[in-house]
C-alpha positions in Angstrom: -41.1 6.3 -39.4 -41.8 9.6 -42.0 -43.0 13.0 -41.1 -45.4 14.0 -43.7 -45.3 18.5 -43.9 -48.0 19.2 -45.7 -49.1 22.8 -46.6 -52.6 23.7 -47.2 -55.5 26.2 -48.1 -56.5 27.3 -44.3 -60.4 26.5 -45.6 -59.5 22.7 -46.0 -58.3 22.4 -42.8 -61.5 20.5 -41.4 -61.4 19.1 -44.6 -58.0 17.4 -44.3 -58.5 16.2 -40.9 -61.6 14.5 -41.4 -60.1 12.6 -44.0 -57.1 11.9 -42.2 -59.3 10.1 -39.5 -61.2 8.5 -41.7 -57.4 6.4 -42.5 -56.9 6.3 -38.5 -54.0 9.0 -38.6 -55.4 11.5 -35.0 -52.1 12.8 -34.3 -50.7 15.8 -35.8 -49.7 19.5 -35.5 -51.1 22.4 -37.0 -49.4 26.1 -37.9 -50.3 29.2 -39.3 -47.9 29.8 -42.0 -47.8 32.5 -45.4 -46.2 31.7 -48.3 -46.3 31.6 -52.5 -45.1 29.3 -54.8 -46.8 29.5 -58.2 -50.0 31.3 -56.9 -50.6 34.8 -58.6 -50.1 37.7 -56.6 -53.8 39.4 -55.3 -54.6 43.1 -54.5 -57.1 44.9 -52.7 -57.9 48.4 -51.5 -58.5 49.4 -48.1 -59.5 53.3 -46.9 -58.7 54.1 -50.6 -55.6 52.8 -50.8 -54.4 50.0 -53.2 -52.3 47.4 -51.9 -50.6 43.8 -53.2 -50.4 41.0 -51.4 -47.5 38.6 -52.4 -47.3 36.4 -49.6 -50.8 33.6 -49.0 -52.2 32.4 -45.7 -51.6 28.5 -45.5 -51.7 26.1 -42.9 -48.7 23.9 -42.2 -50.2 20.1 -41.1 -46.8 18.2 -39.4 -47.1 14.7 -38.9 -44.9 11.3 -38.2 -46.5 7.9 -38.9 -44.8 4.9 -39.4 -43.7 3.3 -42.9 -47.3 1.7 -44.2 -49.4 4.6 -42.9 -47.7 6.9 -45.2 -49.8 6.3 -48.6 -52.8 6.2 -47.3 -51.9 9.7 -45.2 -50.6 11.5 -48.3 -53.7 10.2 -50.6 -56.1 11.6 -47.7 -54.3 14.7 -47.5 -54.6 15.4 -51.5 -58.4 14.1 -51.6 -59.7 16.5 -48.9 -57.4 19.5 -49.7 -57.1 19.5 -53.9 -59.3 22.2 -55.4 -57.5 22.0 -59.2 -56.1 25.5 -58.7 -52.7 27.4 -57.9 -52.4 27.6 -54.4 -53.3 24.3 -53.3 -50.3 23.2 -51.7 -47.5 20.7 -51.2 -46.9 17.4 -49.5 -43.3 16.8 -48.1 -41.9 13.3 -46.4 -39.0 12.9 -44.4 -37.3 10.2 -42.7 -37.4 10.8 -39.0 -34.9 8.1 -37.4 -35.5 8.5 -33.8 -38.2 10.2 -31.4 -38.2 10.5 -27.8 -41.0 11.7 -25.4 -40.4 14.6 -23.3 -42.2 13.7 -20.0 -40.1 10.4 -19.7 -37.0 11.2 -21.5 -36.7 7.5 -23.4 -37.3 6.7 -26.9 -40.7 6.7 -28.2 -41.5 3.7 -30.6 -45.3 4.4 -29.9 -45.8 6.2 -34.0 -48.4 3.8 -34.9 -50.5 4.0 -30.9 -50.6 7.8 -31.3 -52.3 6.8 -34.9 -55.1 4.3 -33.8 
């Protein structure tokens, strides 16, 4: 099993999950995050006043899938959410070694039924 992190523009959000359907990945949590990597620094004024703004809304997609869904999850991920600009975001795996389901405190192995 992986846990894909991916963090995108909050506009590509509908984007992102319709493409991640269309490879049969349903499960998956979603957070409101801010954040800059590379992405320029904007400004704006409001009531007459000038102000900067260094951190960027994004939206954190979190994910586990098992080993072959991982491809196809990251290519879906970059199709629906790349723009060509600063700021579109990253794409981070992980090996998860174990997971276990709350309500009935044994070991999940279920990855690939939450996916289908």
């Amino acid at each position: 099993m992986k846990k894909i992190e991916a963090i995108i523009r909050p506009e590509k959000l509908q984007e992102v999950i319709a493409g991640l359907r269309e490879v049969g990945i349903t499960a998956f949590t979603v957070l409101q995050a801010q954040g800059r990597g590379q992405q320029k620094n904007t400004s704006g004024v409001y009531r007459g006043h000038a102000y900067s703004i260094t951190l960027h809304p994004k939206l954190k997609m979190e994910m586990v899938v098992s080993n072959e869904n991982v491809k196809p999850a990251v290519e879906a991920i970059i199709k629906a959410a790349q723009t060509g600009e600063m700021g579109d975001g990253k794409i981070f795996v992980y090996p998860v070694e174990e997971a276990y389901n709350i309500r009935t405190g044994s070991m999940d192995e279920t990855i690939d039924e939450l996916n289908r």
